[in-house]
C-alpha positions in Angstrom: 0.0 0.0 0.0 1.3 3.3 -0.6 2.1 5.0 1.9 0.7 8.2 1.7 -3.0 6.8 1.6 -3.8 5.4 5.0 -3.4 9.1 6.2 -4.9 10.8 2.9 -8.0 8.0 3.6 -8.6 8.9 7.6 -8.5 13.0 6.7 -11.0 12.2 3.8 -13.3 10.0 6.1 -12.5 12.8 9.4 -14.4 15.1 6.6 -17.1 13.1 4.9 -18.2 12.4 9.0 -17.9 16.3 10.0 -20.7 16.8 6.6 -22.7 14.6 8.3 -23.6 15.9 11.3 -26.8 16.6 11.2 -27.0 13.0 11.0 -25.1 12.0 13.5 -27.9 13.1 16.8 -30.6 10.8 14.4 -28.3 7.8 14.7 -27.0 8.2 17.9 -30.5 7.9 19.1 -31.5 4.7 17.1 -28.6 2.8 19.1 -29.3 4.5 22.4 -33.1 3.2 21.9 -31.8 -0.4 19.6 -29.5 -0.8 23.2 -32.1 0.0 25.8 -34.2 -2.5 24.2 -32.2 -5.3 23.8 -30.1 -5.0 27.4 -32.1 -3.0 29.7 -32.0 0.8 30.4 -29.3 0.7 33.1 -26.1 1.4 31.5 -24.1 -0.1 34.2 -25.1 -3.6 33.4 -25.2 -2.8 29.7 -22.4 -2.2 28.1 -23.6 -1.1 24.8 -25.7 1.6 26.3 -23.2 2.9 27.9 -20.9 3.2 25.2 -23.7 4.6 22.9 -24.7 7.2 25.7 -20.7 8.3 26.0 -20.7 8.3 22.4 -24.3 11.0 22.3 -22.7 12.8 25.6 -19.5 13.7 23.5 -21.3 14.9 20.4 -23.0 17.3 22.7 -26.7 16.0 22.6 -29.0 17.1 25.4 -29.4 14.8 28.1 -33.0 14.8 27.7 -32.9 13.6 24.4 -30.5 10.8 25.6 -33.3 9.6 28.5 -35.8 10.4 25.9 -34.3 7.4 23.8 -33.7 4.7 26.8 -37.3 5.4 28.3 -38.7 4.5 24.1 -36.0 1.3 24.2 -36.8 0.5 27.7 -40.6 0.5 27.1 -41.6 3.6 29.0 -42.5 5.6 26.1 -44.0 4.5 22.9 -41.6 4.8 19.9 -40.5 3.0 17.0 -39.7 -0.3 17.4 -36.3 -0.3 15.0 -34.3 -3.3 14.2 -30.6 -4.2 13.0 -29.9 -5.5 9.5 -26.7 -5.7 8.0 -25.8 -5.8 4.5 -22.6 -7.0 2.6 -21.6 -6.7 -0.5 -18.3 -5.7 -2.9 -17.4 -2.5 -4.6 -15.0 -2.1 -7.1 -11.8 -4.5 -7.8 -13.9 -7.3 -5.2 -13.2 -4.8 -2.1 -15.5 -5.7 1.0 -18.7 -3.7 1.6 -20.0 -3.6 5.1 -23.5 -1.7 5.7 -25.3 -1.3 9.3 -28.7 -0.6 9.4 -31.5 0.7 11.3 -35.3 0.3 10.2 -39.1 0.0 11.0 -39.2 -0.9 7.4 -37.0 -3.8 6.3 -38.5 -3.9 2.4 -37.5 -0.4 2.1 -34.3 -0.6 3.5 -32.6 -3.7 1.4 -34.2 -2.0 -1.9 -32.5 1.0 -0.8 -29.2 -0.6 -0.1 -29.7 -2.9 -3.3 -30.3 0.1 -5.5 -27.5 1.7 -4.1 -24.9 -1.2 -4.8 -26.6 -1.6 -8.3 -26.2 2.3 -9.7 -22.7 2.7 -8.5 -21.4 -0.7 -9.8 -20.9 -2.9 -6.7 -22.9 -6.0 -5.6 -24.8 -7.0 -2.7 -23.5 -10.4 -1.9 -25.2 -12.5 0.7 -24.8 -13.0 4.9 -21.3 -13.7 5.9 -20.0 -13.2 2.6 -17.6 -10.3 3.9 -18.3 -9.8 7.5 -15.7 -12.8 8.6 -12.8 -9.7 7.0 -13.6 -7.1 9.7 -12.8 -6.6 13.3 -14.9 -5.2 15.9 -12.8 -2.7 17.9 -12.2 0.5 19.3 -9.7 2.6 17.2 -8.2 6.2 17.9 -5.8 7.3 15.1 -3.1 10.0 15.0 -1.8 12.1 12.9 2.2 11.4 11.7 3.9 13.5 13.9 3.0 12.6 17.4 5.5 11.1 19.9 5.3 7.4 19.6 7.1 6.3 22.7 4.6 8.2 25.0 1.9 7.4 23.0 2.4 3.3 23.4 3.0 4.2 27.0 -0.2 5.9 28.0 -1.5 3.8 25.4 -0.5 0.0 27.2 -1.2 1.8 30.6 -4.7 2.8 29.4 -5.7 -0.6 28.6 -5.4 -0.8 24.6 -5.4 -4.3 22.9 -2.8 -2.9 20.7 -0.7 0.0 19.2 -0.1 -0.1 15.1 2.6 2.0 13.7 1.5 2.9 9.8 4.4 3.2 6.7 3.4 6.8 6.5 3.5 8.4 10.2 -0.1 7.8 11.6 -0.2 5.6 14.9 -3.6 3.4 15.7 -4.7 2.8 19.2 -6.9 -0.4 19.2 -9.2 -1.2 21.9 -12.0 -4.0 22.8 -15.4 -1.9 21.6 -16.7 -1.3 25.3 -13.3 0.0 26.7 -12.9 2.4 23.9 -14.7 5.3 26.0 -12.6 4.9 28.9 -9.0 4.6 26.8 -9.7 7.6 24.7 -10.4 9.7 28.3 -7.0 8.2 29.7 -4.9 9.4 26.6 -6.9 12.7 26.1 -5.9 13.4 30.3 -2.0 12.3 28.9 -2.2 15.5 26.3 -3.3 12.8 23.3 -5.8 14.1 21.1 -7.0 11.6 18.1 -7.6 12.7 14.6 -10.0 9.9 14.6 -11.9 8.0 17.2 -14.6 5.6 16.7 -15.7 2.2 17.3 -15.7 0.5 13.9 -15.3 -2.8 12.2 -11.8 -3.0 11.2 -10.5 -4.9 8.1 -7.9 -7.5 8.8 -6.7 -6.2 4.8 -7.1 -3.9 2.7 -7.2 -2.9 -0.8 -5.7 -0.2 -2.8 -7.7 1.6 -5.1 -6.5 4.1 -7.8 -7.9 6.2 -10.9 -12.0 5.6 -11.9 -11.9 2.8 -9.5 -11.4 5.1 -6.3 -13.5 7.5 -8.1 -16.6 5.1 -8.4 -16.0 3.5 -5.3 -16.6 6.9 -3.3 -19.6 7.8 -4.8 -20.9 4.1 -3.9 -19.6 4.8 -0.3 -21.4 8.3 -0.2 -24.5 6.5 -1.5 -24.7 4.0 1.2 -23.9 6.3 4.0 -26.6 8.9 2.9 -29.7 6.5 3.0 -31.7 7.3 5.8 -31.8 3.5 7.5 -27.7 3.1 7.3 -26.0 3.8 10.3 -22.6 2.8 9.5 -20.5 1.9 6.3 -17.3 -0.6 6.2 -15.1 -1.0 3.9 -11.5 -3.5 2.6 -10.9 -0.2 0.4 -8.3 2.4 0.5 -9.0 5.2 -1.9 -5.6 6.6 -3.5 -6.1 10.4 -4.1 
């Protein structure tokens, strides 16, 4: 891979996220509610509320909209009743397409996603097909730059899984998904401030694509993750600029 892309890649995806915004309060919401309903609507013996409360908390959303969403989960307050779906498929040059979704409609959703694959020439493949290539984790990534040593310190000390030095610079700080919350706060008190944190589904590899292929395969990207039901977009792919 070259090595310019993995950071080109994370300051295009750092961009394409900050666009969406006004998305983001919309989605936080279906997992807060998706959470509460599935676990309970205490969030200290559920893990994946509380990491999808931490995660609304520091994009700023009011509180009451955060109770608002475990009281409809919980059962307290009628709401709609969402449920998960997940969708894989391939984009250009056989790269891995991983889409999370959200819906009271399930029809309208895989259509949606279908259409989506169709127009911008990937395909939708069937369950499993891809999903075995990705990693559930916590990942924080910074910028080339930083001090390493100190980084893997705070890092280890925090309670990463792992540290990843990349060919061009970048460092990754890899968690387990529900300690993610609590490693990010330990390095942010040690003066380490990603460029990117999220919990994702990582690819074990990844693909390199150039020209009309890197081209096409962003617009399929920005397809899937502007549909109303998607909550979350994966990919094998490295887009070269």
């Amino acid at each position: 891979m070259a090595g310019h892309s993995k950071w080109a890649n994370i300051k295009h995806k750092k961009a394409a996220q900050d666009a969406k915004r006004g998305k983001v309060f919309t989605r936080l919401i279906k997992e807060i509610t998706v959470a509460a309903r599935m676990g309970g609507g205490d969030a200290n013996t559920n893990p994946r509320l509380r990491l999808a409360i931490d995660k609304a908390y520091d994009q700023n959303m009011p509180k009451d909209n955060v109770e608002r969403a475990i009281k409809r989960g919980s059962g307290e307050l009628d709401g709609v009743d969402y449920e998960e779906i997940r969708y894989e498929g391939y984009g250009m040059g056989g790269a891995a397409v991983m889409v999370d979704c959200m819906t009271d409609n399930r029809i309208r959703t895989v259509a949606d996603v279908r259409h989506a694959f169709t127009k911008y020439g990937g395909n939708l493949g069937t369950d499993g097909s891809v999903s075995f290539l990705f990693k559930h984790c916590g990942q924080l990534i910074f910028a080339p730059g930083i001090s390493e040593d100190k980084l893997i310190e705070a890092a280890l000390e925090g309670g990463a899984e792992d540290v990843v030095s990349n060919e061009d610079g970048s460092i990754e700080v890899i968690t387990a998904p529900y300690e993610f919350m609590a490693v990010k706060k330990v390095l942010e008190k040690a003066g380490f401030k990603a460029d990117l944190a999220e919990v994702t589904m990582k690819p074990s590899s990844e693909l390199l694509l150039t020209g009309d292929d890197a081209i096409k395969m962003q617009k399929l990207l920005d397809a899937l993750e502007g549909l109303d039901d998607v909550q979350s977009v994966y990919t094998t792919a490295v887009l070269d600029e």
